[in-house]
C-alpha positions as CSV (number, residue, x, y, z in Angstrom):
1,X,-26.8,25.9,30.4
2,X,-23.7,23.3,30.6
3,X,-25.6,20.9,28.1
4,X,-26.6,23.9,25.6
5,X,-23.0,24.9,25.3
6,X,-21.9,21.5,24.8
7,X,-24.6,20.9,22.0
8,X,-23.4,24.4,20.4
9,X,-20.0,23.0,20.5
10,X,-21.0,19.7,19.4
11,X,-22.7,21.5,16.4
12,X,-19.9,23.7,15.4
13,X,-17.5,20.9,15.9
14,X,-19.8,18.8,13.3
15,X,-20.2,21.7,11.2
16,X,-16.4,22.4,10.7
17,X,-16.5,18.6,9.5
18,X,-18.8,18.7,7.0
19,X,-17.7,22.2,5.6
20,X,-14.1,20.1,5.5
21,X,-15.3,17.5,3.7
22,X,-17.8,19.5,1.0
23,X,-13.8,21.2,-0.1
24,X,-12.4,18.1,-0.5
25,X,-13.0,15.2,-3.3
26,X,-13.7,12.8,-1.0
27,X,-16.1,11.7,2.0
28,X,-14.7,9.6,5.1
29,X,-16.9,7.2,6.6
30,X,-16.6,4.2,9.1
31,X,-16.8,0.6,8.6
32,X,-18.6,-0.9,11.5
33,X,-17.0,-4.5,12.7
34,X,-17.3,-5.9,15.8
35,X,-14.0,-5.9,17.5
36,X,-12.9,-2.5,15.4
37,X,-13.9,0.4,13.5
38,X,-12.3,0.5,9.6
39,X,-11.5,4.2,8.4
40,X,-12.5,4.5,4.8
41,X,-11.8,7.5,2.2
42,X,-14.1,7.6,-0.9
43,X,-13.4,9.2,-3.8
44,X,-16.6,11.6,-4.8
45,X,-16.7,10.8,-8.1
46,X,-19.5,9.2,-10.7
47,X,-20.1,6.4,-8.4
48,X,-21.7,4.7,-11.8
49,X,-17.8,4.1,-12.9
50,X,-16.5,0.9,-11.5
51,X,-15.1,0.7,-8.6
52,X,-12.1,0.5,-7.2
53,X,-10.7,-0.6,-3.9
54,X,-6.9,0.0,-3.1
55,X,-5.9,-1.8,-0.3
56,X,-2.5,-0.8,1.2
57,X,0.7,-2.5,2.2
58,X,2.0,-3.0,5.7
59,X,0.6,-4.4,7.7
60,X,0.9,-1.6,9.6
61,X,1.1,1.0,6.9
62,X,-1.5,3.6,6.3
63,X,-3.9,4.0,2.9
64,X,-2.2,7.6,2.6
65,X,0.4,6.7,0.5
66,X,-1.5,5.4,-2.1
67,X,-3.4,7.8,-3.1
68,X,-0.4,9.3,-5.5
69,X,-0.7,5.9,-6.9
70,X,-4.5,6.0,-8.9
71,X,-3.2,9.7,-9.5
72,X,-4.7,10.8,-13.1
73,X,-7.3,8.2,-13.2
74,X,-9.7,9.8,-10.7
75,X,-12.2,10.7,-13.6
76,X,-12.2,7.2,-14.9
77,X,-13.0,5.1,-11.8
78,X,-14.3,5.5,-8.5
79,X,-11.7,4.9,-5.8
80,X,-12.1,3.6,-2.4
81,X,-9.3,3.6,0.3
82,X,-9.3,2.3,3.4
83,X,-6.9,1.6,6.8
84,X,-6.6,-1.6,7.5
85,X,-7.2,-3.1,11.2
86,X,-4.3,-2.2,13.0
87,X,-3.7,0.6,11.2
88,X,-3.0,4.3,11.5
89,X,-7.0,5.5,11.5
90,X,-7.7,1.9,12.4
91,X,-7.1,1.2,15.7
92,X,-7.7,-2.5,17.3
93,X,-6.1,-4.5,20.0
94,X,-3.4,-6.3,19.4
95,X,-5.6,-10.0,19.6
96,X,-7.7,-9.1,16.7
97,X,-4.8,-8.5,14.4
98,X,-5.3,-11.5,12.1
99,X,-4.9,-11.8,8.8
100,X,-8.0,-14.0,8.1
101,X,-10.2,-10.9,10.3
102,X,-8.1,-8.5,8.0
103,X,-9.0,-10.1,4.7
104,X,-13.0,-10.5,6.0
105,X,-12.4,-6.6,6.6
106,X,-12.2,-6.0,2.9
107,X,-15.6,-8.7,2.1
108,X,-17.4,-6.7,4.7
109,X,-16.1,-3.2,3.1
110,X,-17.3,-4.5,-0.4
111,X,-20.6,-5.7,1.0
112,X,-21.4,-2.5,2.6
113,X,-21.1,-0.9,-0.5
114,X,-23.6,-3.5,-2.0
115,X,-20.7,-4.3,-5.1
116,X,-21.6,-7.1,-7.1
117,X,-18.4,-7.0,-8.5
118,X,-15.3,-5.6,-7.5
119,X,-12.1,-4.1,-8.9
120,X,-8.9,-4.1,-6.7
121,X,-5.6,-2.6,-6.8
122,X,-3.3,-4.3,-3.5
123,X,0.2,-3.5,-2.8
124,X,2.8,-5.4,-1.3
125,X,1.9,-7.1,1.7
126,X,-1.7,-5.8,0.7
127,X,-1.6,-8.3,-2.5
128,X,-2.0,-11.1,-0.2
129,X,-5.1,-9.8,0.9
130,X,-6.7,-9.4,-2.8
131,X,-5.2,-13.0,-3.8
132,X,-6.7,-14.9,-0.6
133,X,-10.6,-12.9,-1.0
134,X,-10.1,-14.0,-4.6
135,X,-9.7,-17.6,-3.3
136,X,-12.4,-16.8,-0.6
137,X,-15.0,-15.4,-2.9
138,X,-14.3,-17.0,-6.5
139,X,-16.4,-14.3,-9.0
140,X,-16.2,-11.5,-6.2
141,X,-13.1,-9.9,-8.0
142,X,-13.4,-9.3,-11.7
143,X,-10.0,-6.9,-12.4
144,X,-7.2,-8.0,-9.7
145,X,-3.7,-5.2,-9.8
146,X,-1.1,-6.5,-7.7
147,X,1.8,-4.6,-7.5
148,X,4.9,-4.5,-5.7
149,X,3.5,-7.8,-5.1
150,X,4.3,-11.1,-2.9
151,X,5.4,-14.1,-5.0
152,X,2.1,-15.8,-5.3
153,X,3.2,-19.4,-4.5
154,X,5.0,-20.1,-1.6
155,X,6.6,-22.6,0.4
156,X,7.5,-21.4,3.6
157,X,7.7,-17.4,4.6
158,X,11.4,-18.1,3.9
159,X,10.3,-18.5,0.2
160,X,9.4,-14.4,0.6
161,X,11.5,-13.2,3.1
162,X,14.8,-15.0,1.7
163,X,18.1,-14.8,1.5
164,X,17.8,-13.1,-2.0
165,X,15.4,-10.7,-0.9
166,X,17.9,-9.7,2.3
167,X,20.5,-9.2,-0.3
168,X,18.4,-7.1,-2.3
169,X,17.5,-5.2,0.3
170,X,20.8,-4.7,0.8
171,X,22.2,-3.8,-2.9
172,X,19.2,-0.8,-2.5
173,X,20.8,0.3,0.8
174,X,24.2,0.3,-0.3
175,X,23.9,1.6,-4.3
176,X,27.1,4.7,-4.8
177,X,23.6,7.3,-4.9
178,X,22.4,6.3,-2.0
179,X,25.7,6.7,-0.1
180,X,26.7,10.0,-1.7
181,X,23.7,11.4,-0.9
182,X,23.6,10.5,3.0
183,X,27.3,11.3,3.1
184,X,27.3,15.5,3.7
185,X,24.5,14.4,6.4
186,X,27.6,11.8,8.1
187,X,30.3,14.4,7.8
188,X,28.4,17.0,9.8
189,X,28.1,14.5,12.9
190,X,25.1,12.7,12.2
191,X,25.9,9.5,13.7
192,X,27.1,11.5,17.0
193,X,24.0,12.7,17.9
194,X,22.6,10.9,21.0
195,X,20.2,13.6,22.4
196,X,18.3,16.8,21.9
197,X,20.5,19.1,23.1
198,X,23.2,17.2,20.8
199,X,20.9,18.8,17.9
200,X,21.0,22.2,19.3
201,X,24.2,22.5,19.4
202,X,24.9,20.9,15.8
203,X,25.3,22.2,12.3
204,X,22.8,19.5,11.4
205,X,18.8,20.6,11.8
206,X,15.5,18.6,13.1
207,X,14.7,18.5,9.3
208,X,18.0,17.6,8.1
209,X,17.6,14.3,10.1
210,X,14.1,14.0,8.7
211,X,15.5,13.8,5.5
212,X,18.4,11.1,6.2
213,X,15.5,9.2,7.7
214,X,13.4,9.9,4.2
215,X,16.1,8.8,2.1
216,X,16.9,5.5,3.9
217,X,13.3,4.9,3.6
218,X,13.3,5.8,0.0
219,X,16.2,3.7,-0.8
220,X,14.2,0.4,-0.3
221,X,11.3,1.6,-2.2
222,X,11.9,3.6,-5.2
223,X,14.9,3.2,-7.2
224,X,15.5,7.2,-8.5
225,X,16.4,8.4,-4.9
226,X,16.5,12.0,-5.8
227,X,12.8,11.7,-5.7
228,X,13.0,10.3,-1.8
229,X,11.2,13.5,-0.9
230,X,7.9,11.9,-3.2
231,X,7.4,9.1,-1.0
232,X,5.0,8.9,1.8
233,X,4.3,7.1,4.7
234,X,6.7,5.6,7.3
235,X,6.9,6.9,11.0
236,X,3.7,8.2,12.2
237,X,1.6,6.9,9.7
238,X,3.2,3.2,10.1
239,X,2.0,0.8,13.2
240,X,4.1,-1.6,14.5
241,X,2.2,-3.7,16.4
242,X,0.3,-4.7,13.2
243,X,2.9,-6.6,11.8
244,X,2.1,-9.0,14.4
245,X,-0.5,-10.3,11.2
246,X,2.3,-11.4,9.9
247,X,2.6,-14.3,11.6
248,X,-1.3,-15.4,11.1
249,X,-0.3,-15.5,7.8
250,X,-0.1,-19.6,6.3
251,X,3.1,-19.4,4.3
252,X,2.3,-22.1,2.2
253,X,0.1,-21.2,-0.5
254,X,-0.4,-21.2,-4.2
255,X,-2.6,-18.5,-5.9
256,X,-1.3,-19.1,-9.3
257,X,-4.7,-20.9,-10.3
258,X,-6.7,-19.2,-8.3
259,X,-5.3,-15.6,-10.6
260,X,-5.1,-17.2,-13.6
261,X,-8.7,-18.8,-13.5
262,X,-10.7,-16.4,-11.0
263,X,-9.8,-13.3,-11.5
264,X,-8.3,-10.9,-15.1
265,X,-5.0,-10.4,-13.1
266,X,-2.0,-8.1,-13.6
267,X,1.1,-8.0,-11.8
268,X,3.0,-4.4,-12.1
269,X,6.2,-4.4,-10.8
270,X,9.1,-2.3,-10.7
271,X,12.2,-3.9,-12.1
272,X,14.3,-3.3,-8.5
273,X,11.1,-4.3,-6.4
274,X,13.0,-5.5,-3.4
275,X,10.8,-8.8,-3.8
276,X,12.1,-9.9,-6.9
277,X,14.7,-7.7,-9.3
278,X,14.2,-8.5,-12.7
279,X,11.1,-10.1,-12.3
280,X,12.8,-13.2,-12.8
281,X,10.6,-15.0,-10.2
282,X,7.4,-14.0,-11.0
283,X,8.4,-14.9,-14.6
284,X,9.0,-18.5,-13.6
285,X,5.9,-18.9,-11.8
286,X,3.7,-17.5,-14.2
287,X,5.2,-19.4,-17.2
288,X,2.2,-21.9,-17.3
289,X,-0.6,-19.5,-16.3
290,X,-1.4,-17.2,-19.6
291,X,-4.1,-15.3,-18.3
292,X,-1.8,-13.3,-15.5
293,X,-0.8,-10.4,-17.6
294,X,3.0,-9.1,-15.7
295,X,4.5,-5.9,-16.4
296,X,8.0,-4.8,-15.1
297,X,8.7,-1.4,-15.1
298,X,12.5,-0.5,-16.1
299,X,14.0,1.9,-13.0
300,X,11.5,1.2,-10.6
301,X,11.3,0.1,-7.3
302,X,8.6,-1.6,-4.7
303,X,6.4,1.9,-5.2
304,X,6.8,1.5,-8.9
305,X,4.9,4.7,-9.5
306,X,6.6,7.5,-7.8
307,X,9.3,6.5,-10.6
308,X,7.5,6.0,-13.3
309,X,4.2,7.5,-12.9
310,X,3.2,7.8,-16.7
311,X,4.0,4.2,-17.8
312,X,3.0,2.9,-14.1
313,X,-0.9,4.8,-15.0
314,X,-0.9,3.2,-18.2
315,X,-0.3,-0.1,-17.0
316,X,-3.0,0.7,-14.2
317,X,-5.2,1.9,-16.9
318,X,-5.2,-0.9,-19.0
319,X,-5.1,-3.6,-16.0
320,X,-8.6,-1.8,-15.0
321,X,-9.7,-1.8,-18.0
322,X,-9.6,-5.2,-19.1
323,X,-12.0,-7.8,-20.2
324,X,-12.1,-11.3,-20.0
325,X,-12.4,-11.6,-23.6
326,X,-8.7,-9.6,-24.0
327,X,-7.2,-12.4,-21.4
């Protein structure tokens, strides 16, 4: 009797799943590796468009987030998230957190899916993933969209992480916006609040410190901060521990050929990307290498398109859409 209930359970249980996923516009699936499983969300559209894998930044963050980023172009391509190893819905221990395993992740993704040829759109730390399977797999990747992207030529990880980018950082944190709008959040005793009961017995709510946290968060990455309440991810949905695949990483490296030869590249940045304002040193790395289109994006940050989202899909758009005969 035991075992009948449990298979009734097990039914209704599988049931509720599948009636979930026939409301929604995608399927979720399982990559199987063999140290890990990778969660993958599939767009459930003309699977005869091209397709399109969006590989997320981190490490450590979660595909979520992205999803607002291909928004408008769901018709036009089929898209294909996925968390990466370490991830949120992608659990593995903390030894198998490489970034060599993490970038075979995304070969054995495309494989599974029996692609010939691939079309990717990486962000941030993610766009050292689709530059290094480029260089893997030379053909592999026909369109490559970096954005919010690592420089691609580097010396040392101090040539990323520099003293530019800290004061950068910085200049994002500190902007008169930014400041006015955490200040109402400081004069009610924000930064006095050591416990629980400290909340309870404050003017300030559990939400109201959700949203100090949301705008700090949003100050690095977008650059119109009244839209901090637009921006996903962080907390829950980021790992830790995955950042660890950092440090796997070999810091000395030059894609530039690799883009410009390889793959029909395009770089969309936002013009206060925390990497590099202005573009001005993507623009001197890419001076001798024509066929890496680069497209800054005036009042944007690292996720360009929560600021932007019409000229950000355009450039998306076209970057997808090109041939190598346009290069």
């Amino acid at each position: 009797m035991k075992r009948v209930i449990a298979l009734t359970c097990t039914v209704i249980f599988l049931y509720g799943l599948s009636s979930r996923a026939q409301d929604e516009k995608y399927s979720e699936w399982y990559l199987q590796r063999e140290d890990t499983e990778i969660f993958v969300k599939e767009f459930l559209s003309d699977k005869n468009k091209d397709t399109v894998i969006v590989v997320h930044g981190g490490f450590g963050a979660n595909h979520d987030y992205m999803t607002d980023a291909v928004r408008g172009l769901e018709n036009e391509f089929h898209f294909v998230f996925y968390d990466q190893r370490g991830a949120l819905l992608s659990p593995a221990k903390q030894k198998d957190l490489t970034f060599q395993k993490n970038v075979a992740d995304l070969y054995a993704l495309i494989k599974a899916m029996d692609i010939r040829k691939v079309k990717l759109l990486c962000h941030s730390m993610g766009t050292l993933i689709g530059m290094e399977l480029t260089r893997q797999h030379p053909g592999l990747v026909t369109n490559l969209v970096l954005t919010g992207t690592v420089l691609p030529r580097s010396d040392s990880i101090k040539s990323i992480f520099s003293e530019r980018y800290e004061k950068q950082v910085s200049i994002l944190l500190n902007r008169p916006e930014v400041v006015a709008m955490k200040r109402p959040y400081i004069e009610k005793g924000l930064d006095t609040l050591k416990s629980v009961d400290d909340i309870r017995n404050s003017p300030l709510s559990h939400k109201d410190l959700t949203t100090f946290w949301r705008i700090n968060f949003a100050a690095v990455n977008i650059y119109h901060i009244k839209k901090h309440h637009l921006l996903k991810g962080g907390r829950a949905y980021y790992t830790p521990k995955a950042s660890i695949m950092s440090e796997t990483v070999n810091w000395n490296y030059d894609y530039r050929k690799v883009l410009n030869d390889h793959a029909i590249t395009t770089i969309i940045n936002g013009a206060y990307d925390f990497f590099d304002f202005g573009g001005e040193m993507l623009h001197t790395h890419l001076k001798s290498y024509p066929g890496i289109d680069l497209h800054i994006i005036p009042g944007a940050g690292h996720n360009s398109w929560v600021d932007n989202p019409p000229l950000f899909r355009e450039y998306l758009r076209k970057a997808l859409l090109r041939t190598a005969g346009s290069r």
